[in-house]
ZADOVEX-419656 format. One record per residue (C-alpha): residue in one letter; z, x, y. Coordinates in pm, whole numbers, padded with zeros to 5 digits, always signed. Last residue first. Layout:
N
aZXY;...
% end
This chain:
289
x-08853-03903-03150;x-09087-03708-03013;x-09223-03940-02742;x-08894-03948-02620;x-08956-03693-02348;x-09210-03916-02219;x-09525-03708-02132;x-09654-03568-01850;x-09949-03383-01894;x-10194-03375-01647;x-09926-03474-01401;x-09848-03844-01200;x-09675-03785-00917;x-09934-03987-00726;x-09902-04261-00944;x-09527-04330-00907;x-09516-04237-00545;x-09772-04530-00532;x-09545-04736-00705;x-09274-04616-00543;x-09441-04737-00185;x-09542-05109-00320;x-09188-05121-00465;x-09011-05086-00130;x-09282-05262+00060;x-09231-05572-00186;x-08852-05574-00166;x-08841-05563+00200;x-09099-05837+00229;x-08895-06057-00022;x-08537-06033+00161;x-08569-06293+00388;x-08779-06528+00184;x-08510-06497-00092;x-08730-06543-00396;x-08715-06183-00465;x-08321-06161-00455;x-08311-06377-00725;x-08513-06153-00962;x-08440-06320-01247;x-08345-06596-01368;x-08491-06590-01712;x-08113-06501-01831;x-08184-06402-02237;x-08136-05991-02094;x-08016-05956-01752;x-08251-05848-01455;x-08067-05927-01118;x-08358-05666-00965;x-08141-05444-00786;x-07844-05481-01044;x-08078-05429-01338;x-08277-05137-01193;x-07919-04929-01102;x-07781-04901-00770;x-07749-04581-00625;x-07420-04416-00592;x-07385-04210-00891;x-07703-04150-01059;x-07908-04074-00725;x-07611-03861-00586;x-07633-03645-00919;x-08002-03628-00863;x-07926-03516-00523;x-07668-03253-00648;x-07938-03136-00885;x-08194-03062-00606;x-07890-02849-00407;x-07819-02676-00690;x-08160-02574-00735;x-08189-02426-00373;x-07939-02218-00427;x-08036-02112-00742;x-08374-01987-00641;x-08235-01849-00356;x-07963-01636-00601;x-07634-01772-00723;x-07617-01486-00983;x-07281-01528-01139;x-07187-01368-01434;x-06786-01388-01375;x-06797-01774-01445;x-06871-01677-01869;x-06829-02044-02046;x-07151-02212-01918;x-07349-01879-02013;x-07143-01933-02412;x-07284-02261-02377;x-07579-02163-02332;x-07592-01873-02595;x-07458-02149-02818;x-07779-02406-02777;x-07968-02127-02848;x-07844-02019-03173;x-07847-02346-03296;x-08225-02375-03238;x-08504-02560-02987;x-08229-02655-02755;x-08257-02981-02595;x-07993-03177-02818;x-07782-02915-02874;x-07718-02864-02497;x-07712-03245-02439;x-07364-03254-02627;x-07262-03035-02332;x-07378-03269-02109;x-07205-03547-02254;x-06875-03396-02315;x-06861-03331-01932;x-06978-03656-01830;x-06701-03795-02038;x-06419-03542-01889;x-06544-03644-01537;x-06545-04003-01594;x-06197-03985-01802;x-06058-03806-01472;x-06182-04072-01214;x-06012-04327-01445;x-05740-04155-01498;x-05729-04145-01139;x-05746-04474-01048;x-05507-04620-01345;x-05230-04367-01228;x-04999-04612-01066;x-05059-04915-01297;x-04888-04688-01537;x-05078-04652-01884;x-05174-04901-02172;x-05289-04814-02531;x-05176-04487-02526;x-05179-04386-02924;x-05445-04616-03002;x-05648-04544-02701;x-05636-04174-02786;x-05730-04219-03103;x-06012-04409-03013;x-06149-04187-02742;x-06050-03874-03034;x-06308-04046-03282;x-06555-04154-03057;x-06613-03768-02917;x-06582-03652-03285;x-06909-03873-03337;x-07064-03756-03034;x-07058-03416-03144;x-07163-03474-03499;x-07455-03645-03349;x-07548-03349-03131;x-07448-03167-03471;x-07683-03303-03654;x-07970-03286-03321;x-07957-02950-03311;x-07958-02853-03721;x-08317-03049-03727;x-08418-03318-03883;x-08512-03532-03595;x-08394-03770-03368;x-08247-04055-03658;x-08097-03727-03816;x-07880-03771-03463;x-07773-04120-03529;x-07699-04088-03885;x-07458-03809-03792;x-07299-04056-03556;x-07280-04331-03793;x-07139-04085-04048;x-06883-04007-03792;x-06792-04303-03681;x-06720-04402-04039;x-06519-04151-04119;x-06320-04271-03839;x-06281-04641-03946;x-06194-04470-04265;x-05871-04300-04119;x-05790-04593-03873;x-05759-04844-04172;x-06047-05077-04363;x-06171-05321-04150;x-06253-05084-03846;x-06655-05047-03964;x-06656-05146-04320;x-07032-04937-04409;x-07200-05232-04323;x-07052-05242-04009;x-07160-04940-03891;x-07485-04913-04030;x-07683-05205-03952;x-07496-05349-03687;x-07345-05030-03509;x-07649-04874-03567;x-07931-05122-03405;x-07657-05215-03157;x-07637-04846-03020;x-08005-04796-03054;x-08092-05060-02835;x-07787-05006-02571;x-07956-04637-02523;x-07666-04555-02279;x-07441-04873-02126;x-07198-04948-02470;x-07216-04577-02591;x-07110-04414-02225;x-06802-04719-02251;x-06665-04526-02608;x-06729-04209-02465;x-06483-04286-02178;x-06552-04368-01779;x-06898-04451-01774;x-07069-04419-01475;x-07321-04159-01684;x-07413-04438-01867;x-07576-04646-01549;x-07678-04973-01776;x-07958-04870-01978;x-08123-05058-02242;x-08160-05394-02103;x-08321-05607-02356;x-08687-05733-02354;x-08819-06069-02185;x-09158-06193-02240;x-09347-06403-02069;x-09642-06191-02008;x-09622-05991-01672;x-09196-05987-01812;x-09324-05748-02110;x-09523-05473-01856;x-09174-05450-01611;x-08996-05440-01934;x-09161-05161-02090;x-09171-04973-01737;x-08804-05005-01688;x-08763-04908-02023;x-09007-04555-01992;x-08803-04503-01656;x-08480-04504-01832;x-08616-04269-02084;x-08759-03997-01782;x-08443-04046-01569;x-08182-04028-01822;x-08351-03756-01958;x-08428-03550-01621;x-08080-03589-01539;x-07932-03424-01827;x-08192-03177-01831;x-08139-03104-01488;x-07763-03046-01560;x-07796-02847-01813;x-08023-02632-01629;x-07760-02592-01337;x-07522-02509-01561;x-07706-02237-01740;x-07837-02074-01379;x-07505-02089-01234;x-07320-01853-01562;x-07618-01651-01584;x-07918-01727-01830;x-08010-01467-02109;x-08318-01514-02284;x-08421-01797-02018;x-08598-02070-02143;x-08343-02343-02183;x-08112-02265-01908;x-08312-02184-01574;x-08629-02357-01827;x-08440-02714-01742;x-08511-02680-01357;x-08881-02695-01384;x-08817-03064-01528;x-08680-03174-01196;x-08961-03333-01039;x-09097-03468-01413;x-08822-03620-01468;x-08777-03788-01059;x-09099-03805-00950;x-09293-03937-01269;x-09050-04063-01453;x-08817-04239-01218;x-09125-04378-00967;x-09267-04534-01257;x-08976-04698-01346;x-08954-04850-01038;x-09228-04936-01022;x-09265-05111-01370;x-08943-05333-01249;x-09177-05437-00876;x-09454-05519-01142;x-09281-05742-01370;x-09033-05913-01090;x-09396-06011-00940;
% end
């Protein structure tokens, strides 16, 4: 039953929330010249619509792998709650992010060898990481990107190790904002189909005095701050379901006779949402990779 009620849910992610803000992503992505609103606000649906669309295509791997015994890792633990690059890499794509810190890494001497190497090694990692997308120019320096990001979190933390007690709160509201920040704009390279077009993006995201803010865009900023809402504040699949990697007790909430009719009406509605939004063509973004 945890199986099914986990495949729901991840249902329900890809196919109405990716594929119900997809549409979004062209405002930014498509466009030959996108104004200041319309690039941010396809950013941001892209950024959503990944998270959503790959954290629904886990969800549904596990939900399928617990019907028969077997238990796969989490692989998504609310990234976009982190509060530094270094946390985003520890709760987005946990899979991949073990697979190269173990295998590449390390091997290469990891923070054994000074702060100048352990660097250089971030940063091959990181490159390693994106040519592990695709070999294309995008995804190098997407990696590149995110490499640098790890480099200056580190250097940082070495060089501040411990702040006031006072201002713990909102550095900690201020490193979430700056992480999300550096994430999205990472994203840009990622999703654009050339170098050039990543940059006449960002340039867009750069320019506030072209601002269109049209119907359209109203009512597309108001989609994206649900999403946003969704990623925030809800709970993740993990902490609904109690789902932990190598703990088979999951689910404890499900046994609770109380709480077990609730649960199954919940996932007995988003999995029919789930196959109603189903499309034509509506495939997993990751499908590329």
């Amino acid at each position: 039953m945890c199986g099914i009620i986990i495949f729901a849910i991840g249902l329900f992610k890809k196919t109405c929330l990716a594929d119900g803000i997809q549409p979004l992503v062209a405002l930014a992505f498509e466009a030959r010249s996108p104004s200041f609103d319309q690039a941010w606000l396809g950013a941001l649906a892209y950024t959503f619509q990944l998270y959503f669309d790959f954290s629904g295509y886990s969800d549904m791997a596990i939900g399928i792998s617990l019907l028969f015994g077997i238990f796969l890792p989490v692989n998504f633990n609310s990234p976009y709650k982190a509060t530094s690059i270094v946390e985003f890499w520890r709760r987005w794509h946990m899979t991949l992010s073990q697979f190269l810190r173990d295998y590449l890494y390390i091997p290469l001497g990891g923070n054994r060898r000074g702060r100048v190497l352990r660097y250089v090694n971030l940063m091959i990692t990181m490159l390693f990481g994106g040519l592990w997308h695709g070999a294309a120019w995008t995804f190098v320096i997407w990696g590149a990107l995110h490499g640098a990001y790890l480099c200056v979190n580190h250097a940082f933390n070495a060089l501040v190790p411990n702040g006031p007690p006072l201002i713990a709160r909102p550095a900690r509201i201020a490193g979430a904002v700056l992480t999300f920040l550096a994430v999205v704009i990472a994203w840009v390279f990622f999703r654009a189909e050339s170098v050039a077009w990543a940059l006449r993006v960002l340039h867009a995201m750069a320019a506030p005095s072209n601002l269109v803010l049209g119907r359209e865009e109203i009512a597309a900023l108001v989609q994206v701050a649900i999403y946003a809402a969704l990623v925030w504040l809800a709970p993740n699949t993990q902490a609904l379901m109690e789902y932990d990697h190598g703990n088979r007790e999951v689910g404890a909430a499900l046994r609770a006779g109380r709480t077990r009719p609730l649960v199954l009406y919940a996932a007995s509605l988003l999995l029919a949402f789930g196959f109603l939004g189903i499309q034509s063509h509506s495939e997993f973004i990751y499908f590329r990779f």
